[in-house]
N, C-alpha and C positions, 0 to 999 in steps of 0.2 A: 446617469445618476444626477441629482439635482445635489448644487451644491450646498454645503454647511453653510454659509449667509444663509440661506432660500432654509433651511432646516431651522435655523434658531428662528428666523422671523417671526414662524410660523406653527412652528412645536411639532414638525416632522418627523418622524421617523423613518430614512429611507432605505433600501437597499438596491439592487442592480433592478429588479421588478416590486418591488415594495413600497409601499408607502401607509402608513399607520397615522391617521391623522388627529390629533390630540384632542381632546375636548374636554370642558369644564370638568372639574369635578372636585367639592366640597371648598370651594371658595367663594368668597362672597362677590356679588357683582362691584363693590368696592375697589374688594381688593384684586380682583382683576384690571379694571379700570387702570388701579392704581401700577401695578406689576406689570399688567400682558401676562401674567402667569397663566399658563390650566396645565393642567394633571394629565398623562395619557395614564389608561390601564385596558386590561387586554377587554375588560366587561364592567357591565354597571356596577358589580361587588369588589368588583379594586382587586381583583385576585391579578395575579402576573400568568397572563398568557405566553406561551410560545411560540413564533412563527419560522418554520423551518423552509429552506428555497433550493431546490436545485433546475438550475435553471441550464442542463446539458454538458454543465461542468461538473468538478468536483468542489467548487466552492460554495460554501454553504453558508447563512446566514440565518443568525439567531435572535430574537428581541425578547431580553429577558427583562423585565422592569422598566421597558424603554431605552434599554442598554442595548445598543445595534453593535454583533461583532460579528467577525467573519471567522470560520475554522474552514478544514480541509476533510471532506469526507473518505475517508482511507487513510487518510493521512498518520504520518507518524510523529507527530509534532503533542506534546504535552496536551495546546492546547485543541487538538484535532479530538483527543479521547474525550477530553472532557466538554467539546464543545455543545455536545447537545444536553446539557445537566446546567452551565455556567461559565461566566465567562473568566477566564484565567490571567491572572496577572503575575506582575514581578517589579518591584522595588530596585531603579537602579542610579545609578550616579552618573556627574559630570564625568568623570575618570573614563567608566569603564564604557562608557556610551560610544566615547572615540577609538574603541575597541574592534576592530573587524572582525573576528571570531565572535566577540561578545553580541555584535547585533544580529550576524547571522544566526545565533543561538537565540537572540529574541526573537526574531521575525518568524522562527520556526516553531518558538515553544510557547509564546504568551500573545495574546490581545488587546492585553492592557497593561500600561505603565502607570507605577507611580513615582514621583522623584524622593529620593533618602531625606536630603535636606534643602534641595535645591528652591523650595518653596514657601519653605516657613521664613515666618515673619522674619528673621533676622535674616535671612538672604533675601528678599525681596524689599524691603522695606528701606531705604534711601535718604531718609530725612523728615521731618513735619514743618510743615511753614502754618504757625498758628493751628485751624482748624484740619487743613489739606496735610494730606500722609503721602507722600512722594514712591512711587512705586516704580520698579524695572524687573523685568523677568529675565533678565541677561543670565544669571546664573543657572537658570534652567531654561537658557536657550537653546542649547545642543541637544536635549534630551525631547524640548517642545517639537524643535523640527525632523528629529528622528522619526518619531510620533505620528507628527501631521502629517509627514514626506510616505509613511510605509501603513498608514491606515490603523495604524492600533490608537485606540483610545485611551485619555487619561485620568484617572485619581489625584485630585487635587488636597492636597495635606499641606498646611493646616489655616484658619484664620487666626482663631484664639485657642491659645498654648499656652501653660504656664512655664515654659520653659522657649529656650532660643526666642527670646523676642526681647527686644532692647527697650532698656529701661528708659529712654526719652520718649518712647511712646507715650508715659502716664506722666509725664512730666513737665512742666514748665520753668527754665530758671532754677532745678533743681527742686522745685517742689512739686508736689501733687498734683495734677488738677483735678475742676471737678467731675462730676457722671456727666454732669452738662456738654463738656466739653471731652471726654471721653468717648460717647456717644456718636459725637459728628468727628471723632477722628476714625472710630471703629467704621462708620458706614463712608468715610473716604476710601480704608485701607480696601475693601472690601470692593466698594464701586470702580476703582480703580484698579484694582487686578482685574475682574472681568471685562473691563473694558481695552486692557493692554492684549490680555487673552486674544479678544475677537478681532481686534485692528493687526496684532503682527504675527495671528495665527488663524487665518480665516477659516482654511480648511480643519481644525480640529477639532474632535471630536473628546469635550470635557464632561464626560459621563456621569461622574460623581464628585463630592467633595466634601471633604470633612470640617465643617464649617467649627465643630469644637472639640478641643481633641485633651481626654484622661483631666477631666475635668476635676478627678475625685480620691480621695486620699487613696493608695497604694491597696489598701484591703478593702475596701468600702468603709462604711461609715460618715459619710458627708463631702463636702467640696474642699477642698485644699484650700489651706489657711494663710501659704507662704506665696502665692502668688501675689504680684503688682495687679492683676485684677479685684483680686478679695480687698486689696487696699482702697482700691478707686470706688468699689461700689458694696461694700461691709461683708463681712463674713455672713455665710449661705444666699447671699440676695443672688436669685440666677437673672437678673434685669439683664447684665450685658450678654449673658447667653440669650436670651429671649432674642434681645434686637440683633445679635447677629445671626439668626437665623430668619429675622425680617427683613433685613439688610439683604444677605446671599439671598433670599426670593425674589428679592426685587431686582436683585441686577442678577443675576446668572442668566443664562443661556436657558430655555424653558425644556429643555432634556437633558439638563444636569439634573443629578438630584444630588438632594443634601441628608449629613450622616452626622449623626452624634457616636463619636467612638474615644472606646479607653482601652485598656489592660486590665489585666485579672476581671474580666469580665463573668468568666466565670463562679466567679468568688460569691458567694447565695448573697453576703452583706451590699455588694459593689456592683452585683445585680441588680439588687431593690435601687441602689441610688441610680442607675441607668436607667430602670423603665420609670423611676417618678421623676423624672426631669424630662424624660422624653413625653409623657402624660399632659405633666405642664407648660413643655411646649407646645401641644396638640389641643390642648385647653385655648390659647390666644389663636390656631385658624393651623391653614393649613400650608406651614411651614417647614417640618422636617417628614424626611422622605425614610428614612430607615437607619440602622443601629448600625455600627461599624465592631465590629469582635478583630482585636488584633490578633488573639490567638498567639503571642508569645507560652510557647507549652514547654513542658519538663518531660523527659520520659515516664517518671513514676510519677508526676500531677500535671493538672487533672488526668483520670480517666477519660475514654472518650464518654462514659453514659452522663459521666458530669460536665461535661463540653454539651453534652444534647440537650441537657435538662437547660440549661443555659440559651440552646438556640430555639427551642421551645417556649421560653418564658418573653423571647423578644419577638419572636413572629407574633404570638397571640395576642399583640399589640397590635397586627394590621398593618404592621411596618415592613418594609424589607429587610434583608440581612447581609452585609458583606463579612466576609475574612477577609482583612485587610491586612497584617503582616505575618502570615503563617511563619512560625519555624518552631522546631522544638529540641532543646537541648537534650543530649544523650548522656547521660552522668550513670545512668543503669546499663545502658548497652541496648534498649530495646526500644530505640525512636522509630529505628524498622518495622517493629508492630503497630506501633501507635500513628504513625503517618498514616498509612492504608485505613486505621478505623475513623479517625478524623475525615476524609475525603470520603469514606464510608455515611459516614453524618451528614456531609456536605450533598453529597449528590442523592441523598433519601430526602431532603428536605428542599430540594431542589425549588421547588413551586415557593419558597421565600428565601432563597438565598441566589441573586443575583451574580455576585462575582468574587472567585476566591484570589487572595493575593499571597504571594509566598514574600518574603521578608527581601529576598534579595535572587540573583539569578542562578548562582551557585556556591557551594559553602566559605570558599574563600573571598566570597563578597557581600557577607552578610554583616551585621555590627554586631552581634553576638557571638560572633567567632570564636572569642577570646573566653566566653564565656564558655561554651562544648557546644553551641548550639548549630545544626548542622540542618542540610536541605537532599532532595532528591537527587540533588545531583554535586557533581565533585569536580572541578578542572573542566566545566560545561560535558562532563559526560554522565549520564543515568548510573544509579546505586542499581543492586540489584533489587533494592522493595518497591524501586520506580516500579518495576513491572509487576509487583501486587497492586496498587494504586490502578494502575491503567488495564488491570485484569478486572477491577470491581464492574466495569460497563458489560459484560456479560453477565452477570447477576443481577443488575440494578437495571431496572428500563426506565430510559427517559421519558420526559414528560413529553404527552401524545399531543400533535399537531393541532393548533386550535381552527375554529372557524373553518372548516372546510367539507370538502363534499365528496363522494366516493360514487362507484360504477358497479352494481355486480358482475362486469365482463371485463374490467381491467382495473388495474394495479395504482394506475395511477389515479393523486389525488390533485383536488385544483378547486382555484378560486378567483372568482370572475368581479370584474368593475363592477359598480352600480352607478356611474356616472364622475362628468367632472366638479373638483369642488373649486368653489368662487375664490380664489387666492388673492385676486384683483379687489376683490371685498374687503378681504380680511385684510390687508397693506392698505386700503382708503378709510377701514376702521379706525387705523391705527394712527391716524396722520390727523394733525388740526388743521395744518395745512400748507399745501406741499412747496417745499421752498425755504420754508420760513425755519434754516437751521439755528437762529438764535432765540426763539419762539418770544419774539416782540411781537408779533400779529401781521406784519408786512413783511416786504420782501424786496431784499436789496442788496448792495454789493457788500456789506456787513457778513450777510449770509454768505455768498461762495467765500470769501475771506477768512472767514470762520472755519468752514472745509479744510481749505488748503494747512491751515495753522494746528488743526486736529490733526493731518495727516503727517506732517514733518513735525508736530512735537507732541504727543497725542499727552503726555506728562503734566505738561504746561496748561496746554487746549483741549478741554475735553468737551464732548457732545453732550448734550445731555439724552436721556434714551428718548426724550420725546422730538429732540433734535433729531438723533440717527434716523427717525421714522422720515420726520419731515425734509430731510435732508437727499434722504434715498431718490431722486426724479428721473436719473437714468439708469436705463434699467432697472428699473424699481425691484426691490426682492431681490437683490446680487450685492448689496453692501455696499458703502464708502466709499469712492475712490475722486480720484482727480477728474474726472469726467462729469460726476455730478455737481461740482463748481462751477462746469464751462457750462452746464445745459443748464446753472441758472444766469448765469451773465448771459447767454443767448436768447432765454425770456427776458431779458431786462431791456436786449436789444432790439425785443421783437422778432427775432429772426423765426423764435417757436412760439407759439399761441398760447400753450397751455401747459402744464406741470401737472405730472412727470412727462418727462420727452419721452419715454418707452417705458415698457413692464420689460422684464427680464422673460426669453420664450420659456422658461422652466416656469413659471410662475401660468401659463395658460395649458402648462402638457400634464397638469396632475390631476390625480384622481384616487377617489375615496377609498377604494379598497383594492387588497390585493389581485395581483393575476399572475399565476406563479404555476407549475406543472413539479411535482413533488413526487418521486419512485415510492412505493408501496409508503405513502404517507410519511415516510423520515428521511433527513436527510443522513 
């Protein structure tokens, strides 16, 4: 498996025989230029393909949206039913992460995490010195390395919030400042989480993220008036949502994707304010990735038809769709029917809805608790409407295997190379040139210096991404480390001729398409 360095560089898609290689799509040669951004989709119409693998095991692997996750074919894990429909998630905390029951119950039921609060701005966010927003992921460090250590992937919540984010953000000496200055502290906060991300989490895989999160008054009807944002840049102006969704393009990982999500989504008023903000971000390029539906539900509201009409009105945007904190209070007695028809909706629409997330992993670890609101399961054990839910995959057939080629004499289906792609190319694309991590134009002991001070304070010292490119000379395509310091003082000594000292062997072993052997087409 090539690793996650060698997958962000490059906009990878991998699995154990997989590789999905990304390419342009509805971005300007600018803004790629400027980003490294492109788009994967499964075909030239943007539609989300699926690629199913069994490769002699039972593990199986899905890319739904560019969202690579693994499930278990037979398996009795939550996320095994649902794995060939979407990828299944769960909301958990620092607490219950250091849980030994709790994680064997993740590792068994979900593929993707997201953190409660571990991420939003007020836990991450550490100080501003004038322009610079001072960042540490400490508080979702146990949760990050759970994560990267066991291969599930993560949902990143939130950048801009009108809520939990400290009031020095917009502030200077107590007063205001201005957008000016707002602006370049928004695109610190922002380049700097993804850059802590990649240096003290190499191996993880950050899937999505919700670069702006319930943007909009409670029922719909416009953007929230009491936020320190609507101060900073005037009531309805969506400028700072604009640029932080220009911002996360430019520094995320190029298989992350990014989501605009709120609450009462469903609500027909707070509907319309989500897909015309999403419209108008879609208007400046190609910036946001898909709609995020928290799906906090009621047993008697919504309905599921009014939940659908809802995921119907954000797909025919061209967007993806996540369920990002399912749960649904029980105040009537019958969230038992209404679970199954909701997942019901989720896996009929399957072909735009990516990944469903449930609020938390079991009812006494949800933040609605107190409110009645309750989940599939109880004390980490299955209700009995779990097993409606995971009955609906006998009714509902998943979406059929793309790209592939069948036999009239057997069963099995497959799909063959067409050759290696130039990865060597595409890392010397990427570079002004190689060495020069402070991008003055030469190449000197400034540079490895620079390394070493990225790597022991990466807070303090940051790279810049056209640094990281240029910086990469050993093993090129393998990321960052102390080693690309030495191989440039050893060009300085002469001892190497030329930069980079090596490519990484993952970067000459890939190739364009899959080769994979799939039992009667599914896994």
């Amino acid at each position: 498996m090539i690793g996650n360095t060698i997958k962000k560089a490059f906009g990878l898609t991998v699995s154990a025989l997989t590789i999905s290689l990304c390419v342009p799509f509805s971005v300007s040669a600018d803004d790629q230029e400027k980003t490294g951004y492109v788009k994967s989709s499964g075909n030239a119409s943007g539609e989300n393909d699926t690629t199913y693998e069994d490769t002699g095991s039972t593990k199986c692997v899905a890319v739904r949206h560019n969202i690579n996750y693994e499930y278990e074919k037979g398996g009795d894990g939550f996320k095994d039913h649902m794995g060939p429909y979407f990828c299944l998630g769960t909301a958990v905390n620092d607490y219950e992460i250091g849980n030994s029951q709790a994680q064997e119950f993740i590792k068994k039921n979900y593929n993707s995490i997201t953190c409660r609060n571990e991420m939003t701005p007020n836990s991450i966010i550490k100080g501003v010195n004038g322009d610079e927003v001072n960042i540490s992921l400490s508080p979702a460090s146990n949760i990050l390395k759970f994560a990267e250590q066991n291969g599930i992937g993560v949902r990143g919540n939130t950048f801009v919030w009108y809520s939990q984010t400290p009031d020095y953000l917009f502030k200077d000496n107590g007063e205001l400042i201005s957008k000016e200055r707002m602006n370049k502290r928004l695109e610190s906060m922002i380049k700097n989480t993804f850059s802590q991300l990649r240096t003290n989490f190499p191996n993880l895989q950050v899937h999505s993220y919700d670069v702006c999160n319930e943007l909009f008054e409670t029922d719909g009807g416009g953007m929230r008036n009491l936020s320190k944002w609507t101060e900073v840049y005037g009531e309805n102006n969506p400028e700072f949502v604009l640029n932080a969704f220009k911002y996360a393009r430019q520094y995320a990982p190029n298989n992350c994707k990014l989501y605009l999500s709120d609450y009462n989504e469903y609500i027909s008023e707070k509907t319309d304010d989500i897909i015309n903000m999403a419209k108008t971000i879609m208007k400046e390029g190609d910036y946001i990735d898909g709609i995020g539906m928290e799906a906090h539900l009621a047993s008697d509201y919504p309905s599921a038809s009014k939940f659908e009409t809802a995921v119907k009105q954000f797909e025919s945007l061209g967007l993806d769709v996540q369920i990002t904190e399912l749960d649904i209070t029980n105040s009537t007695g019958t969230n038992d029917q209404l679970y199954p028809q909701i997942f019901e909706v989720a896996m009929k629409h399957n072909k735009h809805i990516s990944c469903v997330t449930l609020s938390g992993t079991t009812d006494e670890c949800i933040w609605r608790y107190d409110q009645g609101s309750r989940l599939p399961f109880s004390n980490y054990q299955p209700k009995q409407f779990y097993n409606d839910i995971i009955a609906l995959a006998d009714k509902i057939d998943p979406p059929a295997p793309a790209a592939t080629t069948t036999s009239a004499t057997d069963t099995t289906v497959t799909t063959t190379t067409t050759g290696p792609v130039d990865l060597k190319g595409i890392l010397d694309s990427k570079v002004s040139k190689w060495g020069d991590t402070n991008c003055d134009g030469g190449i000197d002991m400034g540079d490895s210096v620079m390394i070493m001070q990225s790597l022991s304070n990466p807070n303090k010292y940051k790279l810049s991404e056209q640094g990281m490119s240029n910086a990469d000379v050993y093993e090129a395509g393998g990321g960052i480390t102390t080693n690309d310091a030495a191989a440039i003082q050893k060009y300085l000594l002469g001892l190497i001729k030329t930069l980079p000292e090596s490519y990484s062997s993952n970067v000459t072993a890939a190739t364009t398409t899959t080769t994979a052997a799939v039992n009667n087409g599914v896994c």
